[in-house]
N, C-alpha and C positions, 0 to 999 in steps of 0.2 A: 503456436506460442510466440507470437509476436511482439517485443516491447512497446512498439508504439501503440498498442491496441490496449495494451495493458495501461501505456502511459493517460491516453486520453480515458481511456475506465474508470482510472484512478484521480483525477482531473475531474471529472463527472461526479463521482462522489463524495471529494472532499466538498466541493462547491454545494452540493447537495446540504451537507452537515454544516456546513456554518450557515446556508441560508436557513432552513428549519432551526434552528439553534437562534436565529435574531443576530448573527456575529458579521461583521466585517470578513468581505473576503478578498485579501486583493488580488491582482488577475492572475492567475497560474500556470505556470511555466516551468521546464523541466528542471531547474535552478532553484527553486522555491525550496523550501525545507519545511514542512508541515510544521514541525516540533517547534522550529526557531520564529515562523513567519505567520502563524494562523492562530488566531488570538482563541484562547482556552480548549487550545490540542492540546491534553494532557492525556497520562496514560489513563482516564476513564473514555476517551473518546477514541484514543487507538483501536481497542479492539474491536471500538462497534464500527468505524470504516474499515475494517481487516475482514470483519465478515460481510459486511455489505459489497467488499470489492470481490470477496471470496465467491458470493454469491454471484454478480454478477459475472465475470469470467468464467464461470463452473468450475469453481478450482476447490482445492483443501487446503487451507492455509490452516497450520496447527493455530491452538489457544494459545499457546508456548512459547510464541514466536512474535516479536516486535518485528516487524516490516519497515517500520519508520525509524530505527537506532540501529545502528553498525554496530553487532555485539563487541567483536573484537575492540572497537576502537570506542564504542559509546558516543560515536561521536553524530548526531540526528544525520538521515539520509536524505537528498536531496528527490525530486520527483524521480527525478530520471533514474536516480540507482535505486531508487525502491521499485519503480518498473523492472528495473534489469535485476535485480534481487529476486525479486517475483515471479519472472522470467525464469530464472535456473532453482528455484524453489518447483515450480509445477514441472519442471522438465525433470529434474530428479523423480521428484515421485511417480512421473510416467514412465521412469525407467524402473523402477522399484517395481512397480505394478506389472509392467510386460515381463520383466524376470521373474516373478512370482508366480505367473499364469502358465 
């Protein structure tokens, strides 16, 4: 459960969605903010890169769950702390899971 591995996944995918999509995308870096910086991220496009990134790392990321907005604060997450969110998101649930087994 690596951030940078999650970071460049997550990097790979958005790029992925705005190119099929026809959208501008400009270059991506851990600073970028999906929500604020990538033209027609809105929440109908969150969850389909939430599962696309799901898929790709083999992870569970709930339905439930915005990856891209800091609930607390509402305030959109940047690459880097949506990796690192991501990051202790699959680490919990692997803990959940070995405690459960």
């Amino acid at each position: 459960m690596d951030p940078v591995i999650f970071k460049e996944t997550l990097i790979k995918v958005l790029s992925q969605i705005q190119t099929d999509s026809g959208l501008e995308c400009p270059p991506l870096t851990g600073a970028i903010k999906p929500v604020e910086n990538l033209p027609k991220f809105d929440s109908k496009v969150w969850p389909v890169a939430t599962t696309i990134l799901a898929t790709e790392i083999n992870a569970e990321i709930p339905n439930d769950v915005n990856i891209f907005v800091d609930e607390a604060t509402k305030l959109p997450r940047t690459i880097d702390e949506t990796a690192a969110f991501v990051c202790l998101l699959v680490k919990k649930q692997s803990e959940q899971e070995a405690a459960a087994a």
